[in-house]
Each structure stands twice: as structure tokens, then as C-alpha cells.
N, C-alpha and C positions, 0 to 999 in steps of 0.2 A: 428410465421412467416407468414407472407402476402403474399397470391400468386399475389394479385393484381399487374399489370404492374401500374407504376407511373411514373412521372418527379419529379425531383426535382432541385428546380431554384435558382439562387444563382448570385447577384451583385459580388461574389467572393467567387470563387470555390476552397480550396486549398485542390488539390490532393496529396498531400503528402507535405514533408516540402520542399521542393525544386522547387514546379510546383503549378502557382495557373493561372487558365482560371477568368478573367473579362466577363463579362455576359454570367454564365457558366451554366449546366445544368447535372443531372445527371440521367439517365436511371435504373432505379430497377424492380424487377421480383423475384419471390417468395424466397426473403430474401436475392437475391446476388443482386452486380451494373451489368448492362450489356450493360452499357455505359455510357461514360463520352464526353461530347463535348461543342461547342457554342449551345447557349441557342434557337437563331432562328434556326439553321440546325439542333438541336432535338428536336424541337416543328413543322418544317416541315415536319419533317421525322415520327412524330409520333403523328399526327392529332386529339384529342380529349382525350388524356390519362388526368387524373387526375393530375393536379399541387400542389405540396407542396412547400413552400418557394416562391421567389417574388424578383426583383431588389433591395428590401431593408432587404433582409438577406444576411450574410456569412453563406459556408456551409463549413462545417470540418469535419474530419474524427471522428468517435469515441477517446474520452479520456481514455488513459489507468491508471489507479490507480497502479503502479506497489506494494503498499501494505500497508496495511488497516487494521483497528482493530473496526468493527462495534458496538461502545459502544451505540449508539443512543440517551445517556444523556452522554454526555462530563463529564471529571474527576471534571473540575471548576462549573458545574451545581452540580455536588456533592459535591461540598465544599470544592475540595480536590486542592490547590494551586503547581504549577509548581515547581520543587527544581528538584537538581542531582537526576539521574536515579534513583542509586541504595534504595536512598531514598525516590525518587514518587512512586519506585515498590512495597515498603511495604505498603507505605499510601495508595495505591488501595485498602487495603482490608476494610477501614473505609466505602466504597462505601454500599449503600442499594442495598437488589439484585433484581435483575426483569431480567424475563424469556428473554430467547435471539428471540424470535420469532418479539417480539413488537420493541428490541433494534436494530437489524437489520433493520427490515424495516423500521424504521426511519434513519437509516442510507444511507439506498439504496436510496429514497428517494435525501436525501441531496445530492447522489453522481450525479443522473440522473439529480439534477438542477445545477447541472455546468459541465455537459458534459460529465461524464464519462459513457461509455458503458460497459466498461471490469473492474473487480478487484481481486486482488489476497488478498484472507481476510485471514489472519492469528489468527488461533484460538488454544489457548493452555489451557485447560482444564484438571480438577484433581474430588475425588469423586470417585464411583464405576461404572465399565462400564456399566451401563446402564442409570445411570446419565447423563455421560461423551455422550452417542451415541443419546439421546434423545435432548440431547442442540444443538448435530449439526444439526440433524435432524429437526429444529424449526426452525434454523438459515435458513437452506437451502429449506425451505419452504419458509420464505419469499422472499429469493433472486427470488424463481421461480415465487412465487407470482407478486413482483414487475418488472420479465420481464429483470434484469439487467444481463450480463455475468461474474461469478464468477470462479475463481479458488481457490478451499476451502484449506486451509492448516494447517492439522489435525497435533496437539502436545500435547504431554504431557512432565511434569515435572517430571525429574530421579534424580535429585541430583539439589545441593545448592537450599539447599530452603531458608536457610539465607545469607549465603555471597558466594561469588565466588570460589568455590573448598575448602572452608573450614569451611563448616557446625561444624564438630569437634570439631576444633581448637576454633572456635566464640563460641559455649552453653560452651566449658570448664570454656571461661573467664569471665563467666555472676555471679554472683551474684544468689543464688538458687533462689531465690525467680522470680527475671526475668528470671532465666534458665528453669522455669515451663510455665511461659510464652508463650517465645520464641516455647516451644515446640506444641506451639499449630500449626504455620506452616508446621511443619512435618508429613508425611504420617499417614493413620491411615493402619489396616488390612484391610478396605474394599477398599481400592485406586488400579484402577488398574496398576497389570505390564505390562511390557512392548510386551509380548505376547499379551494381555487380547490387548493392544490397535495396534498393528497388526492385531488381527484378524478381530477388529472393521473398521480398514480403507477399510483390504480385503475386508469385508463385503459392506461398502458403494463404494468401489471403481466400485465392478460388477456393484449396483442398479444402481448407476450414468453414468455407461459407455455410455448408448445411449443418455443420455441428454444432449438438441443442446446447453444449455447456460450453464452447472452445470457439471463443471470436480473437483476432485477429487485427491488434492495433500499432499504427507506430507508436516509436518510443526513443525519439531522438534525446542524451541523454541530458543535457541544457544546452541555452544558448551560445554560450562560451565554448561548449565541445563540438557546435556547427556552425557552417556557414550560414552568411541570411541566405543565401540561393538555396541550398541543400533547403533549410526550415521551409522556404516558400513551397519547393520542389512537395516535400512533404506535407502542409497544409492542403495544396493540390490535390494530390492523388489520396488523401483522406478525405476530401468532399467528396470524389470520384467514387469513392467506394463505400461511403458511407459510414463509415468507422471511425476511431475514436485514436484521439494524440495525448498522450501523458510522457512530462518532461521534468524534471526540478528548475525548480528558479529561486532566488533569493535566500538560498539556505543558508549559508555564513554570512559576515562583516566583508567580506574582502570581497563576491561576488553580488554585494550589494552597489561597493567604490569600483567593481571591473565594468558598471553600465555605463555608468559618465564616463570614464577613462577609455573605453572602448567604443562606445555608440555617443555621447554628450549628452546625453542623458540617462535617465532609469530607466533600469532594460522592461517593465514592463508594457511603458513606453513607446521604448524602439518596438518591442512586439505589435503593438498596436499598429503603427505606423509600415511595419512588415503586410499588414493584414494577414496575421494569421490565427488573431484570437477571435474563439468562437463556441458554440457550444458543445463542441465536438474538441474543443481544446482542455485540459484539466492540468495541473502542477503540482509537485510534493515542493512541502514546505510556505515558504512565503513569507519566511519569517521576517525578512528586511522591506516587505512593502510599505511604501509609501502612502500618506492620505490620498494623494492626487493618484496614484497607482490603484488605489482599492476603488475610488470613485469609476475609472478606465474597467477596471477589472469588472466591477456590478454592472456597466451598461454592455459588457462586451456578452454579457452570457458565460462566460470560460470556470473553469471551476478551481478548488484547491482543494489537496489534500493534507490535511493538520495531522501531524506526525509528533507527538509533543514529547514521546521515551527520545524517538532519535533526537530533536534536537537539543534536549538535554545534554546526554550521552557526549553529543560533539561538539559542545559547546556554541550553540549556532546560535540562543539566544530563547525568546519566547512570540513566537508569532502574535501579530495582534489579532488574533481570533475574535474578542468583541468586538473591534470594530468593523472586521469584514462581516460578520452577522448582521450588526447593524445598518449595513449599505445595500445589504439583499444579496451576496457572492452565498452562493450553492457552495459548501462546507462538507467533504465526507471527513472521513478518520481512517487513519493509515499506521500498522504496524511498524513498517519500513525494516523489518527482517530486524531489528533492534530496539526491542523493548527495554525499557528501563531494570526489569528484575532477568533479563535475558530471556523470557520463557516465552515471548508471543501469546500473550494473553490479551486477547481483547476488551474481555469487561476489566482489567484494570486501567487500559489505555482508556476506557469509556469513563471510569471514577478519576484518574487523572489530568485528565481535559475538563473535568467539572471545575478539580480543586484549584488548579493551575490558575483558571484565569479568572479567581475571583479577585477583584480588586479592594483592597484593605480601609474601606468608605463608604457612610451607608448608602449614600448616593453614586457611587461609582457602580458600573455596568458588572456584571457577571453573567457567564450562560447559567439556562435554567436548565432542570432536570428534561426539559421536553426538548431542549438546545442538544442534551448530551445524544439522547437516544436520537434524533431525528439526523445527526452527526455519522451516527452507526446504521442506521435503516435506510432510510429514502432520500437522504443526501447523497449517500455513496450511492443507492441506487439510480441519481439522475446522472452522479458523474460519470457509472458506468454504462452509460447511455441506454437504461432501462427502468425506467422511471414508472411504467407502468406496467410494468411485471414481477418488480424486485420491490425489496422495503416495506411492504406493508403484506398484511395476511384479511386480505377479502376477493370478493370470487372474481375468475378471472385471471388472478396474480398467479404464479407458479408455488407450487406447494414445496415452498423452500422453507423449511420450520425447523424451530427448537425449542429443547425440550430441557430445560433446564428443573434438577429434583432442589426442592427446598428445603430440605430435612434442617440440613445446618443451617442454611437461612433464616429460619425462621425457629432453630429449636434456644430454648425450652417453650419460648410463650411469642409470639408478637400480637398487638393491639388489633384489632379487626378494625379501626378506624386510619392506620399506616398506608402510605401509599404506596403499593404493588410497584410504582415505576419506579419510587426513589430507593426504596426496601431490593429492589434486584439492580440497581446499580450502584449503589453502596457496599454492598454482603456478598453479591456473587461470584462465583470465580468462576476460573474451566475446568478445575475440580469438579463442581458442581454440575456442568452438561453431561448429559445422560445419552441423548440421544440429538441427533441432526439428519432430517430428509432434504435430499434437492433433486427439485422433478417428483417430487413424494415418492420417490426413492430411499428406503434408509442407508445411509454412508457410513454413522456412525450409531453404534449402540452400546452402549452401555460403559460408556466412554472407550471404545474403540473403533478403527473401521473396518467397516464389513466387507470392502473389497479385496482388501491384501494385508500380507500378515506384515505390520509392523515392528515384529522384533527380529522377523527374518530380515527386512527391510534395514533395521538399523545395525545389527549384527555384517552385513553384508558391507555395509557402510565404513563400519569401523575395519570391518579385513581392509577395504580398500586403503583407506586412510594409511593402516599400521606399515602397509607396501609400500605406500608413496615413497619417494624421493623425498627429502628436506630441499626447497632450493636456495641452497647455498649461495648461486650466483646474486639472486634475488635480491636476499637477505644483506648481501654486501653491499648492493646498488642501497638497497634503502635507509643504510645507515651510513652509507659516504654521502649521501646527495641530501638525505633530511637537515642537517645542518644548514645548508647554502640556498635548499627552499624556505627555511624558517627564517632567512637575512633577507630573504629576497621580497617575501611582506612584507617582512619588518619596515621594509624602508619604504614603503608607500608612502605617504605624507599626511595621511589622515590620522597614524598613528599618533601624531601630538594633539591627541581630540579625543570625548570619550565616547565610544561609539554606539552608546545609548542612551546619549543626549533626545536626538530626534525621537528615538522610539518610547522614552519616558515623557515627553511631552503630549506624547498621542492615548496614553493610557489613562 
């Protein structure tokens, strides 16, 4: 955090998604704004402070990541090509492994070059607790290291390790030979329970409480991967502590049919009925919710995070994002470590989410430009349960700013009548971030970060990588057993139906 008083100058100021100052200026003091105005009446008023930014940047609020999976080497740098979920989840494990410490901070990294201050990183780890407490502990070293705002969300795997609720039923109908296989997925004696990782979050939840950028959330990884005990166990000791639950739900076809088939209804539903949605509850994806789901969803307070590269990518489909806007559900915007052009770019996920859900009628719904940004600012900052210190730039709020140059933006000519909000989420990239404060701290400058050297960092990266191991064993497990999971949906029974009947009816 900086105590230094600064300015910060801006050809355009946008104070939230709904207010933006033309030759604007912003007042900062040891890590909050302490004022927002015209540019000449706070460079009158405050005679020789230090200037950051210039007539030729926009200044924006921090970006929020509402949820992230810090791989640092993307799954297609490991060779490992985009298909349905349930079968990219296996082919993960063909990946070479490298310490999370280096895969992080090249992630943070990526994220500070396109604007994000804040991230909710969802981490789901397996192994013996002290495995499992040393990988976050690496992770969350770099975060501190690279100076970025995380909300960490610690999970472990209770169940289907192979298919959705029916680990059983799938090794029964394997063939012995891949039923030996298969069983390499499955727990061994040293994996911790679900105590053993309770006590570990207890544990980092105390060290972390006074850290200004590094809180401390579960992150059970859906409902299908826990128990309802475990989940309740967990909504518990997150009321207790005051922190915050991020999980996935509804992201493919197949864990839309495992709610019925597993609970008799839709899971978000059964969540309901669990008592565990709240506002302290949030979820990636959503793309299979239901009307009567979204309806449950808006009264409960619970939030979502719209991830619209991934579920592209995975074929999961197209979330009803108008309608949950339309119902009043708290909406952030979520990279989810795979973006559509692979680069972790957030103002393209930002122009993406515009174009994506316009519907093809003049009277049909679409978000608006203030739907997109409010998506990327103060959405994600209520999911991140800081709703009034995050997402917007007036005083008070934490001096989490960017500094985006417009040269390209805006060269040869643009209209002085164009609207600043729609003109920087149309044009802009992470090319174009120049600079990012959090805490009004600078992170990043001049499109780099100022904390640690980034090429040593990826250099470092790649030695590791080039050492690894191939795992061989792996790789065989995932190509003897993908076949006999891809029969094993197949034969759901919904598959003679088309499973975007329901969700074209709702659009």
C-alpha cells in the first residue's frame, strides 16, 4: 500500500458503469480514492502532487476475475485439446506437473495485464494433507508476491472420481483389465478427509485473516464432487467465519440430468433445500439453469460467475445470462484460466459477453453496455464479497485503478460525441493496459509487473516443465478409459432428446 498522496489523470474517468468525467482526475492517499473530480479543479486544489496517467489514458476501476483456475501453462500448451467437459476433466491428468508457486505467478502476471485487480481462484486439490496445504501455500505466496487481490477457494474431491454420482455403477461395467486402470483415480489411504481438510482451511483461514489482498474462501469443487453433509459442514463453518463459497454448478448437459437422477430434482434445488445458498454462496457457470432455478437463485441472494470463453471451449452450451439479469441474480465475469483466444484477456471476455447474448429480434432481451461493465466491476465485486470497496472508483473505495493508453483506440480520429464506455469495450485490449494500482500501489507498469521479473519467472517455468517427466502411466489410463466414459453418457436416456430444447424455449 502507498501512503503517498497522488493524482491520477484520465482523458476519461469512468467512475462506475454508469458515470464517466471527461477530463477527469482522481485523488489517492495511502491505498484508498479521496477524491474524484475535473481534472483542472484537482490539480488546482492540490498543487505539486505527483501525476499518474495524462489526456491520453482512460482510467477504470479495477477488473474483477469473478473465477480463475491459475494453470500458468494453459491445457493446449500441454497438448491437451478442448472436447466436452466431462472428457477434458480426465485428459487433465496427461498434463506434466510443475509446482504451483511458478504456475501462479505466471498466471497473476497475465491477469494484472488486462486489468484485473481482484480474483476468486478456485483450487481443488487431492494427496495427503500436507501435500494438499503446501501447494496453496506456494500459490499464495505468489499471489502476495505479484501484489494482486485474491480470494483463494480451497476444495477437495469426496466422491465421483469417475462419473457423476456413479463411480460404482461405471468400474462395475469396465472390463477387468481397465477396471485396474480406472482405479488409479481413486483415493489412496494417504488422501486427506474431509476433517484432515477443515482443519487445514481453519488453519490458513486464522494466518490469512489480517492480509489486506489474500482472504481465505472454501471451494468445494460442485455438488456432485461432495457430499450434502460435507457441503452443509461447509456452508457452516463459512457463516462462522465470515467468508465466502465458490463452487461450479450446471456447467454441461450431463450435470444438468445428474440433479434429477441423483437428488429428484435440479440440483439447484436440492441446494436450496440443503440450506446452503446465501450470499456468501457464488458458482461458475450456470449454464443449465432452470426458470424455476433462476427464480430460487434471485431470492436466495447466491451469486454466479458467467464464464462464456470456457463454456464455449467445452461445449457446455450458452448460459441464460439475460434471464438471470432479468430476475435481479448478482452476475460477475469469470476467465476460468480458458479463454476463448487462450490469452486471459479480460476486455475481450468483457466484448464477448456483450456479443454472445444478443438475441437475433428486435424485441428480444440483450445486455447493454452498462450490463457488460457492471459484469466486470461491481458485480464481481459483490461476489467477492466487497461490494463497497471494490468495483467502483470514489472515495473511500480502495485505490485499485487502471490505466488503460488510447492511442490505438482511438487513432486516427474518433467523434467527441462516442461513448467512452462503449468505445473502451469494443477497441480495447490488454495490449492497451499501461498501468494497474491495487492498494495504489503500482503492480503493473508499462505493461509489466513491478514486483518480480516475469521473464525470469517464465524462463524458470519452462526449465521446469522441459525436466518434467511425460506421464506415461497417465496418458494410457486416459486413453483406455475415455472410450468406456464416453458410452457411459452416451447411454443416459436423455440422449434421445435434444438438449436444447428447454434452454431455446427460455431465450
Amino acid at each position: 500500500m502507498s501512503e503517498t498522496k497522488q493524482i491520477i489523470q484520465g482523458r476519461w474517468v469512468l467512475l462506475d458503469a454508469e458515470t464517466v468525467i471527461s477530463d477527469g482526475a482522481i485523488v489517492i492517499a495511502g491505498g484508498l480514492i479521496e477524491e474524484v473530480g475535473n481534472w483542472r479543479s484537482i490539480q488546482e486544489k492540490y498543487p505539486g502532487l505527483p501525476v499518474l496517467g495524462s489526456d491520453k489514458h482512460a482510467i477504470l476501476p479495477g477488473l474483477v476475475n469473478a473465477h480463475h483456475h491459475s494453470n500458468g501453462i494453459t491445457a493446449l500448451q500441454q497438448g491437451i485439446p478442448d472436447q466436452l467437459l466431462e472428457l477434458w476433466l480426465l485428459s487433465l491428468a496427461k498434463r506434466r506437473r510443475i509446482g504451483p508457486y511458478l504456475s501462479t505467478l505466471l498466471s497473476a502476471a497475465r491477469l494484472l495485464r488486462t486489468g484485473v485487480t481482484a480474483v476468486v481462484d478456485v483450487h481443488s486439490g487431492r494427496g495427503s494433507p500436507e501435500e494438499f496445504e503446501s501447494g496453496i501455500q506456494e500459490a499464495l505466496r505468489a499471489y502476495n508476491e505479484a501484489g494482486l487481490r485474491v480470494a483463494y477457494a480451497v476444495g477437495m474431491t469426496e466422491q465421483s472420481f469417475l462419473a457423476w454420482g456413479e463411480d460404482d455403477a461405471f468400474l462395475a461395467s469396465l472390463p477387468d483389465d481397465v477396471r485396474r486402470i480406472a482405479k488409479q483415480r481413486l483415493p489412496d489411504e494417504e488422501t486427506m478427509t474431509p476433517d484432515d481438510y477443515l482443519a487445514i482451511v481453519d488453519d490458513l483461514w486464522r494466518q490469512y485473516q489480517p492480509h489486506p489482498r489474500i482472504s481465505i474462501w472454501f471451494g468445494p469443487p460442485g455438488p456432485q464432487w461432495v457430499s450434502d453433509d460435507f457441503l452443509i459442514r461447509i456452508a457452516n463453518q463459512a457463516e462462522a467465519y465470515e467468508t465466502g463459497i465458490q463452487t461450479h454448478l450446471l456447467e454441461s448437459v450431463y450435470e444438468k440430468h445428474h440433479g434429477p437422477r441423483s437428488y429428484g430434482q435440479p440440483t439447484l434445488l436440492h441446494l436450496r433445500d440443503l440450506g446452503v445458498l446465501s450470499s456468501r454462496f457464488s458458482f461458475a457457470h450456470g449454464v443449465w439453469l432452470t426458470e424455476r432455478e433462476i427464480e430460487v437463485l434471485a431470492k436466495s441472494g447466491a451469486h454466479v460467475s458467467h464464464n462464456p470463453s470456457s463454456n464455449l471451449r467445452l461445449r457446455a452450451g450458452i448460459a441464460p445470462l439475460n434471464a438471470m439479469l432479468a430476475a435481479g441474480v448478482n452476475v460477475g465475469l469469470g476467465m476460468d484460466g480458458t479463454t476463448l483466444n487462450d490469452d486471459e484477456d479480460m476486455l475481450a471476455e468483457m466484448r464477448l459477453a456483450l456479443n454472445l447474448h444478443r438475441t437475433p429480434h428486435l424485441e428480444g432481451p440483450m445486455p447493454s453496455v452498462l450490463d457488460i461493465w457492471e459484469l466486470a466491476t461491481s458485480g464481481g465485486a459483490k461476489l467477492f464479497q466487497a461490494e463497497t470497496q471494490l468495483g467502483r472508483l470514489a472515495p473511500s473505495y480502495a485505490a485499485d485503478i487502471v490505466l488503460i493508453r488510447l492511442g490505438r483506440i482511438t487513432w486516427p480520429w474518433v467523434a467527441p460525441e462516442a461513448d467512452p464506455r462503449l468505445l473502451l469495450l469494443t477497441r480495447s485490449k490488454a495490449s492497451d493496459v499501461d498501468t494497474v494500482l491495487v492498494n495504489g500501489e503500482v503492480v503493473l507498469q508499462d505493461g509489466k509487473p513491478t514486483r518480480f521479473d516475469l521473464i525470469a519467472a517464465g524462463e524458470a517455468l519452462k526449465e521446469a516443465l522441459e525436466v518434467s517427466s511425460v506421464p506415461e502411466a497417465s496418458i494410457d489410463m486416459v486413453e483406455r478409459l475415455s472410450p468406456y466414459l464416453e458410452a457411459h453418457y452416451n447411454n443416459w436416456p436423455f440422449q434421445t432428446l435434444d438438449p436444447y430444447t428447454e434452454y431455446n424455449s427460455r431465450r
